[in-house]
Structures are given as C-alpha cells and as structure tokens.
KEDREN-956468 format. One record per atom (N, C-alpha, C): x, y, z; residue in one letter. Coordinates in steps of 0.2 Angstrom, whole numbers, plus 5000, padded with zeros to 4 digits. Layout:
N
XYZA...
//
This chain:
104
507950515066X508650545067X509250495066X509050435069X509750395069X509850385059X509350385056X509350355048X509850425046X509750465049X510250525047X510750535048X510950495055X511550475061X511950435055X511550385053X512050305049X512250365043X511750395039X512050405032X512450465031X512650515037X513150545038X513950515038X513850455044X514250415046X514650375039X514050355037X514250295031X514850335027X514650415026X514750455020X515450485023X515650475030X516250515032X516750475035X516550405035X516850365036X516950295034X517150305027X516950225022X517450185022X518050195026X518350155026X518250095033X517850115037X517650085042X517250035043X517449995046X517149905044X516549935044X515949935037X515249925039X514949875046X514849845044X514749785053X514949815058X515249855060X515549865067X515149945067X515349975062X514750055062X513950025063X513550015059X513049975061X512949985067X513249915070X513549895078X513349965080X513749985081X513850055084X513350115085X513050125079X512450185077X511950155081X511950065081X511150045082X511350065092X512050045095X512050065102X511650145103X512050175099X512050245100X511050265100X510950235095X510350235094X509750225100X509950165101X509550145109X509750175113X510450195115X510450255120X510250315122X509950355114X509550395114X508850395115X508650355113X507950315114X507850315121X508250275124X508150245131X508450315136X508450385133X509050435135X509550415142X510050365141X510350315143X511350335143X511350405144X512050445141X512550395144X512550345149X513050315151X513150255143X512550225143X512750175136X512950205129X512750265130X513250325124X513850305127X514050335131X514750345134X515250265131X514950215137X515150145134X515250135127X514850135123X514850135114X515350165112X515450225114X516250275111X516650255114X516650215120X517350185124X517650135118X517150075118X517150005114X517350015107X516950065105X517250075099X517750145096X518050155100X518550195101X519050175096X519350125096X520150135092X519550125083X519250125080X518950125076X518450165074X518250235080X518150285076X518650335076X519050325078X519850375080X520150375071X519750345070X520250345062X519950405059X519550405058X519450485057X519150525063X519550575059X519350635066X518550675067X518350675059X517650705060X517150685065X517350605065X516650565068X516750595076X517150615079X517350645086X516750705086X516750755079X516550805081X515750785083X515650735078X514850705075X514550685081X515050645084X514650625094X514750685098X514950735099X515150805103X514450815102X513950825094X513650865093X512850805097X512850735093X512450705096X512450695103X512950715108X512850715114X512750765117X512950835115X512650905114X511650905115X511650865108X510850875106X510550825110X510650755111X510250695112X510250715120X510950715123X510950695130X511050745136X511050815131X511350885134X511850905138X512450845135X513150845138X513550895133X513750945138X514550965131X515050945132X515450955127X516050905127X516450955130X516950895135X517250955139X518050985134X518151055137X518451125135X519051065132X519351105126X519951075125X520751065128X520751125131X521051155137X521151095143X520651055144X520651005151X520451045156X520051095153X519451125161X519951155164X520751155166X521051195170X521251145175X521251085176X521451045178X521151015185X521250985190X521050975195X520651015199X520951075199X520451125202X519851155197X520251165191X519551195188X519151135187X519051055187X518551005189X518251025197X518651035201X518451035207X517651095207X517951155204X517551225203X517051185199X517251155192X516651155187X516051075191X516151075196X515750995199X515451055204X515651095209X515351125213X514851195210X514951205206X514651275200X513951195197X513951155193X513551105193X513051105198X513351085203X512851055211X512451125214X512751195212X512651235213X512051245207X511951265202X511751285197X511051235196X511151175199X510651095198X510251115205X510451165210X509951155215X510151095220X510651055218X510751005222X511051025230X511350985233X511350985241X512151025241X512051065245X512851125246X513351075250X513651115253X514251105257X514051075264X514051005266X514150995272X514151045279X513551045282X513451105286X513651065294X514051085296X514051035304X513851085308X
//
C-alpha cells in the first residue's frame, strides 16, 4: 500500500521537494503499520506548509485516514461549532459504550 501511497503522491505532486515527500510517506507509512493515527496526525502537522501546495494531497490523507486509521475527516462546515463538538464527543462516548455522564 504505501508503494501505491508514494507513486500517487510523486504523480500529484512533482513539484514538491522529493526528499521531504519520501520523509513523509515513509512517517505516514510507519504509522500505519504501527496503526499509531497520532504520528499520522504529527506528519500532516510537520509537513504541513509543503503539502498545502497542492490541494489534492489534503484529499489523499482524508482518504488514507478514512481507510488506514478509520478517522473521517471532520464536516467542512466546523461540526457546528462548540456545541455541535460538544454533541459529536458525547454521541461518540455514547456510540463507543464508553462511561456516561457522572452519576452522584
């Protein structure tokens, strides 16, 4: 998967330092491997102002995070703002079976 990651990458984004892309696929790679979605995260932070040059590669990590780490990307909109995070983190802990609301 990742040899399919690089040659997409190479082909959509040629003007980008080869050596820093590299860099980057082989993070992303390890992070799937190690299913490690925080050092995903980190890798898109760091190299951030250099895949911001082209817009595709934003879609191409949506999907590799989608597929590898079964995060979506959040709604374009901003969730609705404060409260819709608030909703969409208790609908989660709900959904996950996790611990409810503080019962005293």
């Amino acid at each position: 998967r990742c040899h399919a990651f690089h040659d997409v990458a190479i082909q959509c984004i040629p003007e980008l330092d080869k050596e820093s892309l590299m860099h980057f696929i082989e993070l992303v790679c390890e992070a799937g491997i190690r299913a490690e979605y925080p050092l995903f995260q980190l890798a898109c932070k760091v190299y951030k102002p250099s895949l911001d040059r082209d817009p595709t590669f934003k879609s191409l990590l949506d999907k590799i995070s989608a597929i590898v780490f079964n995060v979506q990307p959040a709604p374009a909109n901003g969730g609705g703002g404060l409260l819709g995070s608030l909703m969409g983190d208790m609908m989660r802990g709900l959904m996950s079976g996790g611990p409810g609301p503080a019962r005293g």
